[in-house]
C-alpha positions as CSV (number, residue, x, y, z in Angstrom):
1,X,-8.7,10.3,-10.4
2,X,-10.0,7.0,-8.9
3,X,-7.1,4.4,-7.5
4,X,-7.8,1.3,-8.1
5,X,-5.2,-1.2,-7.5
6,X,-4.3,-1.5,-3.9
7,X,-1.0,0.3,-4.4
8,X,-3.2,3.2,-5.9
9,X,-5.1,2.9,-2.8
10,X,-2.0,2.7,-0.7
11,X,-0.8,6.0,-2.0
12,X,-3.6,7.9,-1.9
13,X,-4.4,7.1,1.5
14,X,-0.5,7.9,2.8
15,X,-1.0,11.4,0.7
16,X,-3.8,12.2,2.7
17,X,-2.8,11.2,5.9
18,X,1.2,13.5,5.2
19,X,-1.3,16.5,3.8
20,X,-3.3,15.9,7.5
21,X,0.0,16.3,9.0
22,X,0.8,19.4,7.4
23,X,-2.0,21.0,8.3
24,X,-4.5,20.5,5.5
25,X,-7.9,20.7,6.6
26,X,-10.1,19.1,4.4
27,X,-7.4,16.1,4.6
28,X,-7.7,16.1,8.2
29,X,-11.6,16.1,7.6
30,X,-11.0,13.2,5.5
31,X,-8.6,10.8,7.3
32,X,-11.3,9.5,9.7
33,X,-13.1,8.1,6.7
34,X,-10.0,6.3,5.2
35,X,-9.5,2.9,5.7
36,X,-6.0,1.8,7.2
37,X,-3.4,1.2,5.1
38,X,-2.7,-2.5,4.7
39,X,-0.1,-4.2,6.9
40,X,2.5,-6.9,6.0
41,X,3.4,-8.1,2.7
42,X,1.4,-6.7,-0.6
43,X,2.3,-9.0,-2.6
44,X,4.1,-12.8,-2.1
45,X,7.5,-12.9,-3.4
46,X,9.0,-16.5,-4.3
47,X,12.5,-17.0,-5.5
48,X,13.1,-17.6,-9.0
49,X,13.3,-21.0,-10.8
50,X,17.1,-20.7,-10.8
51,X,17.1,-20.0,-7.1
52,X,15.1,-23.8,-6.0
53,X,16.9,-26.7,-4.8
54,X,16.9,-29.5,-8.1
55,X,15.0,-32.2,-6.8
56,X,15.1,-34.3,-10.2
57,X,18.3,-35.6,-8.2
């Protein structure tokens, strides 16, 4: 199965890198080729209409 979306991506890449770590060899073969998970924040989150200051006044 192919991920696609970056949370795909995201969780194949932390699968292989927990299988490295329990000893799996071809995922230890495989970690140096994998790309580093992406840091920060995924996605931007923004309060909801209900949740802004009115400025109308």
């Amino acid at each position: 199965m192919r991920a696609t979306s970056r949370l795909g991506v995201l969780l194949v890449t932390l699968a292989a890198f927990t299988a490295a770590d329990a000893g799996d060899r071809r995922a230890r073969q495989a970690v140096p080729l994998l790309e580093e998970p992406p840091g920060g924040d995924l996605w931007a989150l923004r309060p909801a209409a209900e949740q802004l200051d009115s400025i109308a006044g």
